[in-house]
C-alpha positions in Angstrom: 0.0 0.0 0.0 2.9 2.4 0.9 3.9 2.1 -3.2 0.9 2.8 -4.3 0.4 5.9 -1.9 3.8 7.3 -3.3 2.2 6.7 -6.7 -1.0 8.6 -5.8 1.3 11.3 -4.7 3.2 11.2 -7.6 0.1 11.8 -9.5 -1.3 14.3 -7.5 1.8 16.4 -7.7 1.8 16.2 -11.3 -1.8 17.7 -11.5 -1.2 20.2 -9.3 2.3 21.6 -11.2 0.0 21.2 -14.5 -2.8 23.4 -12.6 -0.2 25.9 -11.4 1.8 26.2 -14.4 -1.4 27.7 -15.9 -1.1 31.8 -15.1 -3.1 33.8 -13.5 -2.8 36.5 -15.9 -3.6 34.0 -18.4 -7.2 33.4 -17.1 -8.4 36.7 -15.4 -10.5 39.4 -17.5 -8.5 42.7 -18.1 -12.0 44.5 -18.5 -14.1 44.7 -15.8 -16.7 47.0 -14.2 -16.5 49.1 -11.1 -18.5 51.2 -8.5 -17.9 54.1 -6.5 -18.5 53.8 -2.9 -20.5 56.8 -2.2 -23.5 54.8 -4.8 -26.2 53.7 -3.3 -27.4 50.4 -3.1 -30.5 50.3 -5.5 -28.1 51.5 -8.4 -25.6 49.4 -7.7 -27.8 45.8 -7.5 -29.8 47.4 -10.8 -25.3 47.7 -12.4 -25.0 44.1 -11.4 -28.3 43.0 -12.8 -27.1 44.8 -16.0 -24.2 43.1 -15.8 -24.8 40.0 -14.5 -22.4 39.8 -11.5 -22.8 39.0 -7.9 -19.6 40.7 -7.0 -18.5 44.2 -7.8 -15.2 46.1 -7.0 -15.3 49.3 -4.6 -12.1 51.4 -6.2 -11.2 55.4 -6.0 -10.7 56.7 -9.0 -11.6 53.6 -10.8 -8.2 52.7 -10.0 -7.5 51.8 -6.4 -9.0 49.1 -4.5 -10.8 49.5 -1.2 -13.6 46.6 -1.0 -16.3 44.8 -2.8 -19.8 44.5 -2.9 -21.8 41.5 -3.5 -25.3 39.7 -3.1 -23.9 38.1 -0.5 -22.9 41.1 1.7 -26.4 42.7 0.9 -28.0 39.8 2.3 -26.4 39.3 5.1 -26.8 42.4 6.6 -29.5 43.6 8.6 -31.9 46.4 8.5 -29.6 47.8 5.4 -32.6 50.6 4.0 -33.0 51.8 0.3 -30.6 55.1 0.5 -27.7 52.7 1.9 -24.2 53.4 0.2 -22.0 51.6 -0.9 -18.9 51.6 1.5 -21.7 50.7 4.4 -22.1 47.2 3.2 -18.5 46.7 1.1 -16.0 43.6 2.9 -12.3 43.4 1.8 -11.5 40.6 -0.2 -8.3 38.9 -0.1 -5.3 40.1 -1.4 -4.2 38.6 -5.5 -1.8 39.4 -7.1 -0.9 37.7 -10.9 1.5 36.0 -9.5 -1.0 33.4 -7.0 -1.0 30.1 -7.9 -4.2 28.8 -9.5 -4.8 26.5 -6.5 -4.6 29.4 -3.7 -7.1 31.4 -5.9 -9.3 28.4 -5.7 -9.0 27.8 -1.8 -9.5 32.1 -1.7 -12.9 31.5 -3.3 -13.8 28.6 -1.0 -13.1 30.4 2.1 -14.6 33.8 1.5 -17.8 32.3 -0.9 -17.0 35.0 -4.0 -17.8 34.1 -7.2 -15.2 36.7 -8.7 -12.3 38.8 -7.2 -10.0 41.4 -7.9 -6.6 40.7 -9.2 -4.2 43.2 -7.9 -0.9 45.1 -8.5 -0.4 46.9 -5.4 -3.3 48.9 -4.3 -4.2 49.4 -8.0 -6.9 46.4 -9.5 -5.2 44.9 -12.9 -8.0 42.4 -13.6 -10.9 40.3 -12.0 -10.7 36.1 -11.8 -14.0 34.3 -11.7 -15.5 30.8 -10.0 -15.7 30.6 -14.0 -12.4 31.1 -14.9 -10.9 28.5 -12.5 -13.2 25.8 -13.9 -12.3 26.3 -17.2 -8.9 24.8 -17.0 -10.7 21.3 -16.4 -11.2 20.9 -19.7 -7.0 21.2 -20.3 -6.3 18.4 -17.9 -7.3 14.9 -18.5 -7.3 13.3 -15.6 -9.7 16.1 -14.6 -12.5 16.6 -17.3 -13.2 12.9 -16.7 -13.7 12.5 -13.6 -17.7 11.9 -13.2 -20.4 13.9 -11.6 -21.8 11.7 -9.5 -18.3 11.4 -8.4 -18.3 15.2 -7.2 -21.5 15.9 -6.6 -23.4 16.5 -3.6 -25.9 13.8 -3.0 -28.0 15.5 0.0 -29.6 18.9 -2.1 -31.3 21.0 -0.2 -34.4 22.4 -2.0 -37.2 24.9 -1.8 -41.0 24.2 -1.8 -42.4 26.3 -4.6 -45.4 27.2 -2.2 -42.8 28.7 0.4 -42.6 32.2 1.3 -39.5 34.1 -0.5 -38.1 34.5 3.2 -37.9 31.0 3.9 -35.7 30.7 1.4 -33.5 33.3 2.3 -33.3 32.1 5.8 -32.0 28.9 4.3 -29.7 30.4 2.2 -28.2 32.5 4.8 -27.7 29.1 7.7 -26.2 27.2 4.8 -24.4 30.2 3.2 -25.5 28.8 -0.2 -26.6 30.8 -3.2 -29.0 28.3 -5.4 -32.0 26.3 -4.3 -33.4 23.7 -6.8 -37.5 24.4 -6.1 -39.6 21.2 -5.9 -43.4 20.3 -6.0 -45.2 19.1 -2.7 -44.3 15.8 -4.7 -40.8 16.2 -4.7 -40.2 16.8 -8.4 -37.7 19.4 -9.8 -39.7 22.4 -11.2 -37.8 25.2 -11.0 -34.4 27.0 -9.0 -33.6 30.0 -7.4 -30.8 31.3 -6.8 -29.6 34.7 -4.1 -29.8 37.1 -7.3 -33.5 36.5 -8.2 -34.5 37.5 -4.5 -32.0 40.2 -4.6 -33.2 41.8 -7.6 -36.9 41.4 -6.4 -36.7 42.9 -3.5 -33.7 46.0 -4.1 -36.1 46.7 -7.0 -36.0 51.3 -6.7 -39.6 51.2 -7.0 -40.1 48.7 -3.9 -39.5 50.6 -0.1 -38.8 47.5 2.3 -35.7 48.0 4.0 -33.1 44.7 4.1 -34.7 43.6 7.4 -38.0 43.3 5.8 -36.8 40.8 2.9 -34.3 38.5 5.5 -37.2 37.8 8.3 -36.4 40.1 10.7 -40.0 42.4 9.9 -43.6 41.3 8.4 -41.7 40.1 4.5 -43.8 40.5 1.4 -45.4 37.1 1.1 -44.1 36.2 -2.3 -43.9 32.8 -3.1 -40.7 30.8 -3.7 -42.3 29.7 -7.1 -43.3 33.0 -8.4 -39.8 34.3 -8.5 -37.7 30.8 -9.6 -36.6 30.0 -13.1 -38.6 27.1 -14.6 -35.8 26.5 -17.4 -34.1 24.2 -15.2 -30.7 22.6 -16.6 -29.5 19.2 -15.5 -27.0 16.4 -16.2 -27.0 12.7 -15.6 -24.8 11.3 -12.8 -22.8 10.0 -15.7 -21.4 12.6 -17.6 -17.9 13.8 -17.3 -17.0 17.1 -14.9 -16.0 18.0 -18.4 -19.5 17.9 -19.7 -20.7 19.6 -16.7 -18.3 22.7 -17.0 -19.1 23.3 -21.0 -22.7 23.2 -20.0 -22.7 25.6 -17.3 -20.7 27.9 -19.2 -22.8 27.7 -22.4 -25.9 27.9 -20.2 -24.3 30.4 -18.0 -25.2 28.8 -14.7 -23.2 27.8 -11.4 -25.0 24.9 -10.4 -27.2 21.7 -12.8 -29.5 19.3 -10.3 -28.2 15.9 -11.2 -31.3 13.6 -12.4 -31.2 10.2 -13.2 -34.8 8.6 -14.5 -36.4 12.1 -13.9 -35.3 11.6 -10.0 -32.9 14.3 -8.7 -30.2 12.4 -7.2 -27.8 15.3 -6.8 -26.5 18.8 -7.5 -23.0 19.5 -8.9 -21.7 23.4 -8.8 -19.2 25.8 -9.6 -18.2 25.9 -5.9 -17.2 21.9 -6.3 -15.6 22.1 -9.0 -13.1 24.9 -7.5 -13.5 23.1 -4.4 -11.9 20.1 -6.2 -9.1 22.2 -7.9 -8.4 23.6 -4.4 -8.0 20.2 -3.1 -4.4 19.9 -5.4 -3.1 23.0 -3.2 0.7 22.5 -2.1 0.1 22.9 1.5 1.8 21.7 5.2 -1.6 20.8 6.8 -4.9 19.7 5.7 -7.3 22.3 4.8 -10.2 22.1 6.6 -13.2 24.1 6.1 -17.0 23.4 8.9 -19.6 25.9 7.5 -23.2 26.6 8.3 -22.8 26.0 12.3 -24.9 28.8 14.0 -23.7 31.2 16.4 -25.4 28.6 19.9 -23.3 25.7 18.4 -19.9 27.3 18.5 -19.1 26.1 21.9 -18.6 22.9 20.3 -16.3 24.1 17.2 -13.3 22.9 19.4 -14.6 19.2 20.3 -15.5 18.7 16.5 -12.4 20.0 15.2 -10.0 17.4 17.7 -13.0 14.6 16.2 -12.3 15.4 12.9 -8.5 15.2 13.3 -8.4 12.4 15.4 -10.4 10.7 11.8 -8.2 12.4 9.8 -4.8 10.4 11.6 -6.2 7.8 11.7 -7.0 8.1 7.3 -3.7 9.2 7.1 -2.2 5.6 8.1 -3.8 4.8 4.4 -3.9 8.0 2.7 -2.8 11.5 2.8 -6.0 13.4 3.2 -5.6 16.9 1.2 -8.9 18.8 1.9 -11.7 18.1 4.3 -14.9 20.4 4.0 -18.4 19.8 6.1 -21.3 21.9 6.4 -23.8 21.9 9.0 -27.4 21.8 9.1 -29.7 22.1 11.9 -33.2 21.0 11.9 -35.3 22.8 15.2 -37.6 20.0 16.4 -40.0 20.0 19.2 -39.4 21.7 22.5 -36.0 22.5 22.6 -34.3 19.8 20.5 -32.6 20.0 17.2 -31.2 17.3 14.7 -28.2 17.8 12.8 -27.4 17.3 9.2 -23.6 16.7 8.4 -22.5 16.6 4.7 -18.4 16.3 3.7 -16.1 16.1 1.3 -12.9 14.3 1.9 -10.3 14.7 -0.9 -6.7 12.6 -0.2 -4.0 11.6 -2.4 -6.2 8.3 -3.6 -9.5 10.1 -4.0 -12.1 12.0 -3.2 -14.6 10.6 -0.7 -18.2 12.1 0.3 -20.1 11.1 3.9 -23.2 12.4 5.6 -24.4 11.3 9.4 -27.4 12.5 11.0 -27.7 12.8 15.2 -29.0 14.4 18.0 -25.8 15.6 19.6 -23.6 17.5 17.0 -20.4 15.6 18.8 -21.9 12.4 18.3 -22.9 13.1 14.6 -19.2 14.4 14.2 -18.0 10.7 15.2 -20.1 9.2 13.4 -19.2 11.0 10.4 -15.2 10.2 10.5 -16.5 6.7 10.9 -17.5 6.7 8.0 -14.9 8.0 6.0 -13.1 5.4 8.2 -15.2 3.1 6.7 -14.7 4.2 3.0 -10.9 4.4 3.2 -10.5 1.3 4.3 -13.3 -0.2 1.9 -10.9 1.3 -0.6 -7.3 -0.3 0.6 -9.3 -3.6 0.8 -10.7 -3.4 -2.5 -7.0 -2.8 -4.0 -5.3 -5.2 -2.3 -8.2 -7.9 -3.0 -7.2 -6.6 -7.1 -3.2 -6.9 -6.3 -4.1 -10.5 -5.2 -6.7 -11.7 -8.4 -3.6 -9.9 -10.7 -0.6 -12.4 -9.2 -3.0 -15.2 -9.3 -4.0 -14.4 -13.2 -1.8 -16.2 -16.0 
């Protein structure tokens, strides 16, 4: 097994100096738009309408840096009102330069959720490099574009009833910190999606008056219904096709995430964010990137117990495999009284693979456990099932 993990390594270094040796310059776009931070918010969602962006670049001058704005930021805030600038709801993004390597820029998107970013020299922006951009280069590398999709995929999709109220929706986008809901019948079948920019655009319409609080829950929200607003012209892709497939389609269709159906079921949903989160996985890097997101603020207490959990699993995968990049979100479901159930989806990429587990418990420790169990499980489902070929190859003529 040691040979074959210094072949996987091997491999695995090769994709990542063929991902790297790809330049930055080389993918970003030179042209770009930009907004002045003393704009107020309804002009600058009804600019990235126009444009169709989710992130825009605060600069001075058109020249110098000093934040961005995005959906994202918009939504998140609370009680943001109509006459709101700019430089009131702007974050800083992280600092690019031409010179990152392809695989930072990909971790940079995972850990700050952007879905474009300024590419700087100095102070002064040179460019911007999109979610987009980064998944292009799978069609370049073979080993990459054919990977499958139900290989990368995420199996457990949350969706949206299309009877729902708009704000439910939002609420689930912000716990999850996700941007695209596939919208289903009271049947279960895929009818429609939405995604943060239809709800943005809705409600930051000039001619509406509720203030941010209104849309996100916090005030009585407009009941408009989740249906009412979603796209019916729903694109998908069988479990089957190649990661290849799925990136010429979502460019060509210009979308950032395709439900995965197989025999009109949805079995899955493959985005943009997994395909850079895939590409980040190849990073050069000392320790494993790890990355737990959609815990809310009265689960923190336990961040410290899940994180020792999670690299107590982690050693003990490492015995078989070097793991590379572990990702998990957290969801929370409020039952009766005071009790909630939690959801735990991951992604565990390692020099031998990629690897996806879920658990479901009533204590988010125990669910945690459970979970590197399971990838336990998996790994060593793996080694077995390679030694068990070694043995039926030296017993062949």
């Amino acid at each position: 097994m040691m040979g074959e993990n210094i072949e996987a390594m091997k491999k695995r270094e090769l994709l990542r100096s063929q991902i790297d040796s790809i330049g930055l310059s080389s993918l970003m776009d030179e042209k770009f738009e930009t907004v002045d931070p003393e704009m107020v918010l309804t002009d600058v969602v009804a600019k990235m309408r126009a444009k169709n962006l989710h992130e825009m670049p605060v600069t001075e001058n058109g020249k110098k840096l000093i934040g961005v704005i995005s959906y994202r930021s918009i939504i998140r805030r609370k009680n943001l009102v109509i006459g709101t600038k700019v430089r009131s709801a702007m974050d800083l993004p992280p600092d690019i330069s031409p010179d990152t390597m392809i695989t930072k820029v990909a971790e940079q998107f995972l850990s700050t959720g952007y879905r474009q970013m300024p590419v700087l020299k100095g102070s002064k922006i040179v460019g911007i490099i999109s979610r987009s951009d980064i998944a292009g280069i799978i069609p370049k590398i073979k080993d990459l574009k054919a990977i499958k999709v139900q290989n990368i995929m995420t199996r457990q999709v949350q969706t949206a009833q299309e009877d729902e109220p708009i704000k439910n929706a939002i609420e689930t986008m912000r716990k999850l910190d996700i941007r695209t809901l596939p919208v289903v019948d009271g049947e279960g079948r895929l009818t429609g999606i939405i995604g943060i920019r239809d709800i943005v655009n809705y409600n930051w319409n000039g001619g509406r008056r509720e203030t941010k609080g209104e849309i996100s829950g916090e005030k009585n929200p407009v009941e408009v219904k989740v249906g009412s607003l979603a796209s019916e012209a729903v694109v998908t892709i069988s479990p089957e096709a190649t990661l290849n497939d799925a990136v010429k389609l979502m460019s060509s269709k210009k979308v950032s995430a395709l439900p995965v159906v197989e025999k009109e079921e949805m079995v899955g949903i493959v985005t943009l964010y997994d395909v850079v989160e895939l590409i980040a996985s190849f990073g050069q890097r000392d320790m494993v990137y790890m990355q737990i997101t959609g815990l809310e603020e009265e689960d923190r207490f336990s961040l410290d117990v899940m994180e020792r959990e999670i690299q107590n699993g982690l050693a003990k995968i490492a015995k078989i495999t070097r793991p590379q990049l572990f990702t998990m979100h957290v969801t929370k479901h409020h039952g009766a009284g005071n009790r909630s159930k939690y959801s735990l989806s991951a992604r565990l990429f390692t020099a031998n693979g990629a690897f996806i587990a879920s658990s479901v418990d009533w204590s988010l420790i125990k669910a945690t456990v459970d979970l590197m169990n399971v990838f336990d499980a998996k790994v060593m489902g793996m080694k077995e099932e390679r030694l068990d070929k070694k043995k039926r190859s030296r017993r062949e003529p």
